[in-house]
TIMARDO-605055 format. One record per atom (N, C-alpha, C): atom name; x, y negated, z. Coordinates in nm, 2 decimals. Atoms other than C-alpha are relative to their C-alpha. Layout:
<rs>
+------+--------+--------+--------+
! atom !   east !  north !     up !
+------+--------+--------+--------+
!   CA !      X !      Y !      Z !
...
+------+--------+--------+--------+
</rs>
This chain:
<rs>
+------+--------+--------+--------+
! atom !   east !  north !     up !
+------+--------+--------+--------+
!    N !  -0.12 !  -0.07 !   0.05 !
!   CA !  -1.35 !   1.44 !  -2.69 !
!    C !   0.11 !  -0.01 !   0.11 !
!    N !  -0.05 !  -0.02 !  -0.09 !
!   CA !  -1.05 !   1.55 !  -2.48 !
!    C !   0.08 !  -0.05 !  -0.04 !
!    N !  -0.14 !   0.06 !   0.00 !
!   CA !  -0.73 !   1.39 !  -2.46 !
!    C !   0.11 !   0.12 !  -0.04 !
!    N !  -0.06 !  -0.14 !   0.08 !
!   CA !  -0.49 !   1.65 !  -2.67 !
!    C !   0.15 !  -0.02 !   0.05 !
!    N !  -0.13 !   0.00 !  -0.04 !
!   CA !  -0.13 !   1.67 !  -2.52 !
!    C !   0.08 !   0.15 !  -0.05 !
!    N !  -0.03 !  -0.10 !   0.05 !
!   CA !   0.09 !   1.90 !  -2.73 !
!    C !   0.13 !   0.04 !   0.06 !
!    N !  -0.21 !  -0.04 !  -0.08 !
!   CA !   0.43 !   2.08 !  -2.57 !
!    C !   0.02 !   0.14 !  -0.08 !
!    N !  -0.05 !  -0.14 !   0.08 !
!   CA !   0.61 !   2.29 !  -2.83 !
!    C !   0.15 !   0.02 !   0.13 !
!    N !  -0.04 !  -0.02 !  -0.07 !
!   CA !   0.84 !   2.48 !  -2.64 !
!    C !   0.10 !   0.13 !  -0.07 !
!    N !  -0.03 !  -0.06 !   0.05 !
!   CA !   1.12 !   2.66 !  -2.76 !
!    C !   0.14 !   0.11 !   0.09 !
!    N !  -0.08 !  -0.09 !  -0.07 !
!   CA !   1.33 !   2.85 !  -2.51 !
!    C !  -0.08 !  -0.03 !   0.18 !
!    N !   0.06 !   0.07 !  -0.11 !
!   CA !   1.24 !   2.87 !  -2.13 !
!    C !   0.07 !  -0.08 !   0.08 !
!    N !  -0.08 !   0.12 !  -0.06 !
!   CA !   1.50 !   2.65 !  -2.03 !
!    C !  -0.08 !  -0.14 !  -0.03 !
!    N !   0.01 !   0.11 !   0.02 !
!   CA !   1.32 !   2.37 !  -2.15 !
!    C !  -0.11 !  -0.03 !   0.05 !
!    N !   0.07 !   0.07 !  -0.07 !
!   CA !   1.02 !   2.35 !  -1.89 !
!    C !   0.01 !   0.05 !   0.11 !
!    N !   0.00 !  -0.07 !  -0.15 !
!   CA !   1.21 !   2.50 !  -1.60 !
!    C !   0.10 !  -0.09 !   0.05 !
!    N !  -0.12 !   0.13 !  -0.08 !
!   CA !   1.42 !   2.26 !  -1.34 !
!    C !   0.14 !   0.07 !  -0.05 !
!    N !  -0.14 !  -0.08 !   0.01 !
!   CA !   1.79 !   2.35 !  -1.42 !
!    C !   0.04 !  -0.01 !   0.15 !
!    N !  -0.06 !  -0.03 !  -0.16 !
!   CA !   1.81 !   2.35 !  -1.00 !
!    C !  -0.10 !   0.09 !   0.07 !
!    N !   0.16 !  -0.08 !  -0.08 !
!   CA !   1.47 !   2.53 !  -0.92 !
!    C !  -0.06 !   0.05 !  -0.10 !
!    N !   0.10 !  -0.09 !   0.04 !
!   CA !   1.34 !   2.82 !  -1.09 !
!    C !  -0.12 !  -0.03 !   0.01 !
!    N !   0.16 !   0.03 !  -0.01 !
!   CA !   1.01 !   2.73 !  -0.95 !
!    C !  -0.06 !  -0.09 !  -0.03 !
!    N !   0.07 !   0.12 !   0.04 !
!   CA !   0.98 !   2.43 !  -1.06 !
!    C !  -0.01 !  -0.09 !  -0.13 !
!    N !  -0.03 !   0.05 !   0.14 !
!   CA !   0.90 !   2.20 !  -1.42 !
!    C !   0.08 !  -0.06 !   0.00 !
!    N !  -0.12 !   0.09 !   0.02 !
!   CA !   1.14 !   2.03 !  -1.54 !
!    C !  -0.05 !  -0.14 !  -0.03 !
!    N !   0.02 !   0.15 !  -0.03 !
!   CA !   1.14 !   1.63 !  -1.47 !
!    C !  -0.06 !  -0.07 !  -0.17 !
!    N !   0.02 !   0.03 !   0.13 !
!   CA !   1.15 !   1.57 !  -1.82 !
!    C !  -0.13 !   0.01 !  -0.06 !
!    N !   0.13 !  -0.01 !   0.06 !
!   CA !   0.84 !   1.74 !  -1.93 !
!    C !  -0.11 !  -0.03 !   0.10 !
!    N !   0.11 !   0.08 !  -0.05 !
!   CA !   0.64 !   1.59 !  -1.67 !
!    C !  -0.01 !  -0.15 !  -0.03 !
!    N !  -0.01 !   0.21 !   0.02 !
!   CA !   0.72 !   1.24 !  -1.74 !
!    C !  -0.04 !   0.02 !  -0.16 !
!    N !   0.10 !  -0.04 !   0.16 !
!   CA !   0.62 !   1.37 !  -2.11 !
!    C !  -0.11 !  -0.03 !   0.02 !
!    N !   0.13 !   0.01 !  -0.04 !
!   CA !   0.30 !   1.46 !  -1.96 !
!    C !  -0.05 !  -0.12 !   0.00 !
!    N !   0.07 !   0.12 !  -0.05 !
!   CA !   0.20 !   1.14 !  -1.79 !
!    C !   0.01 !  -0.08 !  -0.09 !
!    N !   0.00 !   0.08 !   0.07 !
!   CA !   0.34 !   0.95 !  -2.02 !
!    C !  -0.07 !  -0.06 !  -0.16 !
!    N !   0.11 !  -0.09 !   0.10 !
!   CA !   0.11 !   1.14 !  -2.29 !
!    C !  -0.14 !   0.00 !   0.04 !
!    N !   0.16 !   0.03 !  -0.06 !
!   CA !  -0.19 !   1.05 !  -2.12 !
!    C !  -0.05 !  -0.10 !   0.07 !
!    N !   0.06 !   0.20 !   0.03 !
!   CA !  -0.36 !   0.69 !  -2.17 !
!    C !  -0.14 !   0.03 !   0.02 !
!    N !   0.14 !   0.06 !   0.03 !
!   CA !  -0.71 !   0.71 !  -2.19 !
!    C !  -0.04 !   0.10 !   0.15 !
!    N !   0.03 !  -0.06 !  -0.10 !
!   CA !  -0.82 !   0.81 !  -1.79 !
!    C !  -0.20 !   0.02 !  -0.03 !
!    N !   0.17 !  -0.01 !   0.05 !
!   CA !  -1.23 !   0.81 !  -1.92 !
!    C !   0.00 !   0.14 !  -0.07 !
!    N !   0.04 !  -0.13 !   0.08 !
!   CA !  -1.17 !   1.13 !  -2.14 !
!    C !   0.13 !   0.11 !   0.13 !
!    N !  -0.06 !  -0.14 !  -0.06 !
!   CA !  -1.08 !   1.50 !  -1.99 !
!    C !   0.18 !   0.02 !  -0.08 !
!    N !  -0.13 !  -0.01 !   0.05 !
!   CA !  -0.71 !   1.63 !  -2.07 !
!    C !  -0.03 !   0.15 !   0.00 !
!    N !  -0.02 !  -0.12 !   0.04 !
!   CA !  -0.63 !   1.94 !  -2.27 !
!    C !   0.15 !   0.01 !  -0.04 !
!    N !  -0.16 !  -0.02 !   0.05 !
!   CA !  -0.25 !   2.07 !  -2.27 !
!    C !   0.00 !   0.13 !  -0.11 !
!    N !  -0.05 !  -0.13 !   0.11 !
!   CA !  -0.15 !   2.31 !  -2.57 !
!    C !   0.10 !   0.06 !  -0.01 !
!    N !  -0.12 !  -0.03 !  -0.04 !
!   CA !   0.11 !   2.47 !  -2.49 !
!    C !   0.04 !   0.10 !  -0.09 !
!    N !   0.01 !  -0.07 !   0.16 !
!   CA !   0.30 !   2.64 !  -2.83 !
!    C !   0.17 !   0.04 !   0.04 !
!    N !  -0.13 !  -0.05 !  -0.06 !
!   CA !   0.57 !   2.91 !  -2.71 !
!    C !   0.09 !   0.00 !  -0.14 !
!    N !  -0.08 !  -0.07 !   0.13 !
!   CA !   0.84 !   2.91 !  -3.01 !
!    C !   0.06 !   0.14 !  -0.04 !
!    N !  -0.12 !  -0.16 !  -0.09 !
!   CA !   0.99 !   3.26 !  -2.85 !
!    C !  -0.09 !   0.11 !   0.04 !
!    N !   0.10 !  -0.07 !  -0.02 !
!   CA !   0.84 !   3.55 !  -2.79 !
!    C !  -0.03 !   0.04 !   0.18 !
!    N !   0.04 !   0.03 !  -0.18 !
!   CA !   0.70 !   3.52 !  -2.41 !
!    C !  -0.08 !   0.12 !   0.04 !
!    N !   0.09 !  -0.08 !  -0.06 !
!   CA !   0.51 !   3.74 !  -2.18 !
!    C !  -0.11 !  -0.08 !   0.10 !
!    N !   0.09 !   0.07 !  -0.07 !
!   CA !   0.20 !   3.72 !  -2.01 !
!    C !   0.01 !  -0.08 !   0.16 !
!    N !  -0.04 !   0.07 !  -0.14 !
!   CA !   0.37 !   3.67 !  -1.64 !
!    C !   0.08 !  -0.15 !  -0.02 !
!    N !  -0.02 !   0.20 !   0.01 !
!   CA !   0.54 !   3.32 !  -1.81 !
!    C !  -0.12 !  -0.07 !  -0.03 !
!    N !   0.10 !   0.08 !   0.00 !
!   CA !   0.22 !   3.25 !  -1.92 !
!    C !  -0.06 !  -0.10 !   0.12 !
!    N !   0.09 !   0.07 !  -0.12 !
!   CA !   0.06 !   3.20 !  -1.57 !
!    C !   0.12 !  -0.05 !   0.06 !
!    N !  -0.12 !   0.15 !  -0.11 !
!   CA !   0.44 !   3.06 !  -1.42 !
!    C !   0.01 !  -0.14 !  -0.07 !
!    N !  -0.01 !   0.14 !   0.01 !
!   CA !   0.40 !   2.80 !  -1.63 !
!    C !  -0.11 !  -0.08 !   0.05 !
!    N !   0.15 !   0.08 !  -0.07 !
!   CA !   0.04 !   2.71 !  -1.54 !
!    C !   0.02 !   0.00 !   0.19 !
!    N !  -0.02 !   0.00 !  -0.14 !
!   CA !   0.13 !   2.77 !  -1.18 !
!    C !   0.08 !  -0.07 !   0.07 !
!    N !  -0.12 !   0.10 !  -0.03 !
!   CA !   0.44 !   2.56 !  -1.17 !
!    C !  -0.09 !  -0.16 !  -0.08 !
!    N !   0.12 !   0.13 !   0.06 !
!   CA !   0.18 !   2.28 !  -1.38 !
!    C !  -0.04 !  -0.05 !   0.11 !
!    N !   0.08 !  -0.03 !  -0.11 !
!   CA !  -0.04 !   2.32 !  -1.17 !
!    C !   0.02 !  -0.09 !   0.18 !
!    N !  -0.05 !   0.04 !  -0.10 !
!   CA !   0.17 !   2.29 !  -0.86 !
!    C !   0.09 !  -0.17 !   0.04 !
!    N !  -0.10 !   0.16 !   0.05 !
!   CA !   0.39 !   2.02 !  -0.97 !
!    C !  -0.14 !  -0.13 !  -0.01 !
!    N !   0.10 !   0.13 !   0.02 !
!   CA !   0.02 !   1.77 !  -1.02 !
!    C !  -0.03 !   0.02 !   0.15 !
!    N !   0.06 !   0.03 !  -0.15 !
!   CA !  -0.08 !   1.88 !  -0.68 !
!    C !   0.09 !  -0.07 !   0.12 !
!    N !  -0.05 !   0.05 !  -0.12 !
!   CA !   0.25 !   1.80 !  -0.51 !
!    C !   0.00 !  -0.18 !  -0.02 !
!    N !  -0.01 !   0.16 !   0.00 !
!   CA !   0.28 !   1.46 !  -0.69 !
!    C !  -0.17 !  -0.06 !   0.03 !
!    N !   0.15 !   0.04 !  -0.07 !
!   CA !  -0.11 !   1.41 !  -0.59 !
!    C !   0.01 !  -0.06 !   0.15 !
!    N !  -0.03 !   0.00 !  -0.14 !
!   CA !   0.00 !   1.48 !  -0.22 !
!    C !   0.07 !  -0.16 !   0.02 !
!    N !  -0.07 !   0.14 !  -0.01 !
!   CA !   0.30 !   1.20 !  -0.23 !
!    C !  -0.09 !  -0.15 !  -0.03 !
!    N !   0.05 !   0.14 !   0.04 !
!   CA !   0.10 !   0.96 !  -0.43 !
!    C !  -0.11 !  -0.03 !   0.11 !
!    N !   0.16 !   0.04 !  -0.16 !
!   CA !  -0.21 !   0.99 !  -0.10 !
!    C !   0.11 !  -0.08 !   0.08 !
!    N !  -0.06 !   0.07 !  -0.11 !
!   CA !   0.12 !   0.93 !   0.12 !
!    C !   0.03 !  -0.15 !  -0.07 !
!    N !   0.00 !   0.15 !   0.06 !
!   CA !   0.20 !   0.63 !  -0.06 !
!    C !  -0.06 !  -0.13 !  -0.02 !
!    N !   0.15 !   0.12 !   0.00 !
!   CA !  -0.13 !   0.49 !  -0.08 !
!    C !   0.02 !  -0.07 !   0.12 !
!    N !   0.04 !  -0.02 !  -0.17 !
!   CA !  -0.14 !   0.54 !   0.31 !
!    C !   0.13 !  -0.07 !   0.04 !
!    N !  -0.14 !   0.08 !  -0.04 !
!   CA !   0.24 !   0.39 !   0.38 !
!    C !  -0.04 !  -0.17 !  -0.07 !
!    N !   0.06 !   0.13 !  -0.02 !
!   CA !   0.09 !   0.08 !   0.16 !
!    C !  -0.08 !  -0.09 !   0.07 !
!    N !   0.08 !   0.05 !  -0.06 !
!   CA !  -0.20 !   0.06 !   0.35 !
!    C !   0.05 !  -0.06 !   0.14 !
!    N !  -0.06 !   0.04 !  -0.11 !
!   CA !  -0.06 !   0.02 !   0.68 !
!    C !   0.13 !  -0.09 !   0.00 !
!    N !  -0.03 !   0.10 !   0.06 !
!   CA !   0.20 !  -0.21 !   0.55 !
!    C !  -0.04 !  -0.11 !  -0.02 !
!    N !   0.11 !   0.12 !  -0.01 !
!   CA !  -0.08 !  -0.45 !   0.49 !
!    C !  -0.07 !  -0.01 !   0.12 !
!    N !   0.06 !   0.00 !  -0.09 !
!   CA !  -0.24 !  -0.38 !   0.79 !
!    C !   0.07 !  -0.04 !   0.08 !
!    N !  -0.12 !   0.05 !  -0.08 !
!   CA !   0.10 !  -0.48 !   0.97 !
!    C !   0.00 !  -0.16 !  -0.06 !
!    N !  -0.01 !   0.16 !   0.06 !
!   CA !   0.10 !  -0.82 !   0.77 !
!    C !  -0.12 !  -0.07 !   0.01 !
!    N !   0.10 !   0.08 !  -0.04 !
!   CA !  -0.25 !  -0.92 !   0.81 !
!    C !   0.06 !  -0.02 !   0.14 !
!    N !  -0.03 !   0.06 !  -0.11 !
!   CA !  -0.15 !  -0.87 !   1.16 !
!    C !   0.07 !  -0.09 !   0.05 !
!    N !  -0.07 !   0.10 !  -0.03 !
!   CA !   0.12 !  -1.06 !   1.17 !
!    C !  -0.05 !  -0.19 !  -0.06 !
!    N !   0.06 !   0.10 !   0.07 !
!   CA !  -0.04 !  -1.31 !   0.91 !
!    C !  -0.05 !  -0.09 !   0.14 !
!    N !   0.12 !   0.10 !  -0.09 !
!   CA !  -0.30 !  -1.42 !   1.19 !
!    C !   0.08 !  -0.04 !   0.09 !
!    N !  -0.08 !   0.05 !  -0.14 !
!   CA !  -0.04 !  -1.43 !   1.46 !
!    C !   0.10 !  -0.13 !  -0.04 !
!    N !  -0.09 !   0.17 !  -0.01 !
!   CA !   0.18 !  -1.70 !   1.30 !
!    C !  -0.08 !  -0.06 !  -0.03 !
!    N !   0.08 !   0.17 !  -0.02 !
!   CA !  -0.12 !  -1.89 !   1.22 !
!    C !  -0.07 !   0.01 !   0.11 !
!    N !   0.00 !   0.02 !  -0.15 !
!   CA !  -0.22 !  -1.84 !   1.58 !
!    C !   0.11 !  -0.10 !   0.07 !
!    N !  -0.12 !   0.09 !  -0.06 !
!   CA !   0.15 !  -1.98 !   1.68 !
!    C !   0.01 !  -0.18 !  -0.07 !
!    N !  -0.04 !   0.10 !   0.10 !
!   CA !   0.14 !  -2.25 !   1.37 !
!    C !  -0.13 !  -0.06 !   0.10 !
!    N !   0.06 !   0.15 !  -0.06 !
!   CA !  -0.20 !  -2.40 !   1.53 !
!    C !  -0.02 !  -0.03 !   0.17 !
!    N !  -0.05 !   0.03 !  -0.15 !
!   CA !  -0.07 !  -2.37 !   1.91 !
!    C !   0.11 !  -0.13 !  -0.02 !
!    N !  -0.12 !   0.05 !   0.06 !
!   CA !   0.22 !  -2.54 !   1.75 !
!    C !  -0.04 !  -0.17 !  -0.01 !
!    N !   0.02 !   0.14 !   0.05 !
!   CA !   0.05 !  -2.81 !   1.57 !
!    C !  -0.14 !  -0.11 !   0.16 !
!    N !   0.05 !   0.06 !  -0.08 !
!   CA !  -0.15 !  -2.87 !   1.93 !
!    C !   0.05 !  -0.12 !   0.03 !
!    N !  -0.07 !   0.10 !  -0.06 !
!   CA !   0.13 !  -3.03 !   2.06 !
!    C !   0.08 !  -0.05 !  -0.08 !
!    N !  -0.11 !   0.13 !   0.08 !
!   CA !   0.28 !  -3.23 !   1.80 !
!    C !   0.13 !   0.04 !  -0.02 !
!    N !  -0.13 !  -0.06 !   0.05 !
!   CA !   0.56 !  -3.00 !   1.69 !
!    C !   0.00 !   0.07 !  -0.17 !
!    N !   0.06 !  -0.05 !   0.10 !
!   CA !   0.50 !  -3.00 !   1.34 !
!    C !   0.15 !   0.05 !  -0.09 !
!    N !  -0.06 !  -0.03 !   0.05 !
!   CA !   0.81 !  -2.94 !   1.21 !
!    C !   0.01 !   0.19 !  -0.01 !
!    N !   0.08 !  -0.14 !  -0.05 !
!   CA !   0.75 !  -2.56 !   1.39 !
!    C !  -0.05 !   0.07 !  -0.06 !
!    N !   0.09 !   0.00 !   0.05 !
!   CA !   0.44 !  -2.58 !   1.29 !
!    C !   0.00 !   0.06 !  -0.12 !
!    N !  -0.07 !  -0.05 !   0.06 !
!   CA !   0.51 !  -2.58 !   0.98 !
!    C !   0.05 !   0.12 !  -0.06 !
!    N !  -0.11 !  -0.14 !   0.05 !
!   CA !   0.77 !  -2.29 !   0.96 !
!    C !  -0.10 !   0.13 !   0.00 !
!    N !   0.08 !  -0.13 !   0.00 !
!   CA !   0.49 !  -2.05 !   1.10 !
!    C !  -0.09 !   0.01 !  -0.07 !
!    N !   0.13 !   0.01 !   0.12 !
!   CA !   0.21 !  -2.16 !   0.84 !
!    C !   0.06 !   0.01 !  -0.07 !
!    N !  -0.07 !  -0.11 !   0.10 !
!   CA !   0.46 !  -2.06 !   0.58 !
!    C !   0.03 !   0.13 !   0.02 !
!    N !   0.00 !  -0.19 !   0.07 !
!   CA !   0.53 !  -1.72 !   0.68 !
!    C !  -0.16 !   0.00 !   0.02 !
!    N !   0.15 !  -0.07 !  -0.03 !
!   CA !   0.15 !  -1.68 !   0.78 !
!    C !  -0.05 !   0.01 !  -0.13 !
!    N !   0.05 !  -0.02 !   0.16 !
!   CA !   0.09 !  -1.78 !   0.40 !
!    C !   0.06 !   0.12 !  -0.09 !
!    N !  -0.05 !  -0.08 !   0.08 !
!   CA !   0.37 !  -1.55 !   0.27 !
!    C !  -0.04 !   0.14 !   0.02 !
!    N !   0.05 !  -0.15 !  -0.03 !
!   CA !   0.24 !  -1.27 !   0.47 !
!    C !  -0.11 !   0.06 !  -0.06 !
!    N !   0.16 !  -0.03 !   0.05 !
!   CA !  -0.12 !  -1.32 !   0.34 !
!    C !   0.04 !  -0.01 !  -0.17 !
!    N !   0.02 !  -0.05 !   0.07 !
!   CA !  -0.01 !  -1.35 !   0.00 !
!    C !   0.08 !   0.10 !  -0.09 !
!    N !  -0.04 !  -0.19 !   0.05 !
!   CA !   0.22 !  -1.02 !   0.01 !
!    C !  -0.07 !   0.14 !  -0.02 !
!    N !   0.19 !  -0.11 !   0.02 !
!   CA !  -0.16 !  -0.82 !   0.09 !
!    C !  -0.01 !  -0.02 !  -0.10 !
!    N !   0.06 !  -0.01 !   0.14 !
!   CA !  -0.26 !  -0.97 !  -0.21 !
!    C !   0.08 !   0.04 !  -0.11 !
!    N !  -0.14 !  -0.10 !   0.11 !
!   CA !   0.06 !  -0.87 !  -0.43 !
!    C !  -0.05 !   0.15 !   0.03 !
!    N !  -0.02 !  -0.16 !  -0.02 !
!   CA !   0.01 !  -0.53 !  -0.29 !
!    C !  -0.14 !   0.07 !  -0.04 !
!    N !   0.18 !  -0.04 !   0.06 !
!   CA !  -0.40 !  -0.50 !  -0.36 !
!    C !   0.01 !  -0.02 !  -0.12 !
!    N !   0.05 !  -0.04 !   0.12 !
!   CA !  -0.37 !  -0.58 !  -0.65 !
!    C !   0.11 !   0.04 !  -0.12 !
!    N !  -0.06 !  -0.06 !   0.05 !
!   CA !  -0.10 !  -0.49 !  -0.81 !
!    C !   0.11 !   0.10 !   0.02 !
!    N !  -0.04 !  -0.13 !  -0.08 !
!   CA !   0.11 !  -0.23 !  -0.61 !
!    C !  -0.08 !   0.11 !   0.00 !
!    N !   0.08 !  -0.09 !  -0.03 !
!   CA !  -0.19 !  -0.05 !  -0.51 !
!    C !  -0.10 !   0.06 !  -0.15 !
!    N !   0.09 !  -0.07 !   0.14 !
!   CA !  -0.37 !  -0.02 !  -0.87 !
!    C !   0.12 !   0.08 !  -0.08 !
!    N !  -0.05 !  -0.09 !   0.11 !
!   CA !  -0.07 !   0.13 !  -1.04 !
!    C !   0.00 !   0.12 !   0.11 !
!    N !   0.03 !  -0.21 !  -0.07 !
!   CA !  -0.09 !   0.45 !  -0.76 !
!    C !  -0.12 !   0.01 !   0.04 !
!    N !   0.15 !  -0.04 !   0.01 !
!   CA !  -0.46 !   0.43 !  -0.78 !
!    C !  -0.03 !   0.07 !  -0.13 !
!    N !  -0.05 !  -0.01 !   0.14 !
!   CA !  -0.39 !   0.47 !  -1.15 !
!    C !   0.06 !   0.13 !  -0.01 !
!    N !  -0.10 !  -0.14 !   0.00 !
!   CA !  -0.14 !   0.74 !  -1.11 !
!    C !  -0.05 !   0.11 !   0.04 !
!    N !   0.09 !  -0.07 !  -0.07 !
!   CA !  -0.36 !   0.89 !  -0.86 !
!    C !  -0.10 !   0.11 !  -0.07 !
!    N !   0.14 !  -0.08 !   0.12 !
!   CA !  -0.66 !   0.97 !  -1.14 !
!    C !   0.07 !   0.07 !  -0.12 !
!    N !  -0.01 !  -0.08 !   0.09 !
!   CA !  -0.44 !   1.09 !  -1.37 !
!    C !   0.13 !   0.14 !   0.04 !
!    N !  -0.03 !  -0.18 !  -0.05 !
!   CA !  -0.33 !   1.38 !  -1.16 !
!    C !  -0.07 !   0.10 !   0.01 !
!    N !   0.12 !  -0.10 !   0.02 !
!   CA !  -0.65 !   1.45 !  -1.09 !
!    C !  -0.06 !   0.05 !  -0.08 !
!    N !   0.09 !  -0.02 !   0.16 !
!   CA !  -0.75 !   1.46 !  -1.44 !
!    C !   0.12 !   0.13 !   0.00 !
!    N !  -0.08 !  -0.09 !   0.03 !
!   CA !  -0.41 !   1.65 !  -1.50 !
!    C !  -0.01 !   0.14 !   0.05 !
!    N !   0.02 !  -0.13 !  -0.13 !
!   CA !  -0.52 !   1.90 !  -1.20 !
!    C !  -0.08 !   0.08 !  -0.07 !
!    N !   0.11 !  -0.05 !   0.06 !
!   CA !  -0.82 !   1.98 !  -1.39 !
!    C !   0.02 !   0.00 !  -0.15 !
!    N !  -0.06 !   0.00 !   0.16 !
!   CA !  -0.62 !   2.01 !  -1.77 !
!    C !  -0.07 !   0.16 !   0.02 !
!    N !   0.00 !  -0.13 !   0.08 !
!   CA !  -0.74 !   2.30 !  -1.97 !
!    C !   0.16 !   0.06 !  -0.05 !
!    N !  -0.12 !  -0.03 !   0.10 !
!   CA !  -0.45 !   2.50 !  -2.09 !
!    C !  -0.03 !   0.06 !  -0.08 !
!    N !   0.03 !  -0.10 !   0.14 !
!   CA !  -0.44 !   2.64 !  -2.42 !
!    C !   0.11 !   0.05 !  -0.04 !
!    N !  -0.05 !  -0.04 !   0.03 !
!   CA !  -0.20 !   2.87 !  -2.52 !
!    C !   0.01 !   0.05 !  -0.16 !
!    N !   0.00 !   0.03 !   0.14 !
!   CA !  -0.09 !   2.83 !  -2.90 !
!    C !   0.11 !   0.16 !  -0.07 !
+------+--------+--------+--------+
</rs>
């Protein structure tokens, strides 16, 4: 069974940006997302005009839908990809202050020593802050755009 997201809608001011014609309004996307929990089942939007509409708002709303999951799709990839390399900058450095911390602790400068084996630790465990929980809520976010990308509309 599909996941049922209902949007009564009673004038078109209320799923159009009040700064961009072409675009949903913030509000009713944060509806959306927020209206859809269970990422295992498909998503069906019902969309229920109060007013009497025409067929060309029909498809601007699905087209502004539509467009509006693909751009927040796009962002959430750059996102992933700005975390990723973010980690990939911190392992690197990770290894390098424990490179310096056990050059350090060669010669009997442990106080040094020390300082660089703490950031080397803080570094390594800001990766793991970020794997696992940074990176699952926009992996998260991620699938339910895709799901959203792929909503049925139903017009009520």
């Amino acid at each position: 069974m599909d996941t049922l997201i209902e949007i009564d809608l009673d004038s078109r001011f209320e799923y159009v940006n009040e700064f961009d014609d072409s675009r949903i309004n913030d509000r009713l996307l944060r509806y959306i997302l927020n209206s859809f929990v269970d990422l295992k089942k498909d998503v069906s939007l019902n969309i229920k005009f109060n007013y009497l509409y025409d067929k060309k708002e029909k498809d601007d709303i699905c087209n502004m839908l539509k467009s509006s999951f693909e751009m927040a799709l796009i962002n959430n990839g750059r996102e992933i990809k700005k975390l990723n390399f973010r980690n990939l900058i911190l392992l690197f450095l990770g290894f390098l202050f424990l490179i310096i911390y056990w050059c350090l602790d060669k010669f009997n400068l442990f106080i040094f020593a020390e300082f660089f084996m703490v950031i080397s630790w803080v570094a390594f465990w800001e990766i793991a802050d970020s794997l696992l929980f940074k990176r699952r809520k926009l992996v998260i976010a991620r699938r339910k755009y895709q799901k959203l990308l792929k909503a049925k509309i139903n017009y009520l």
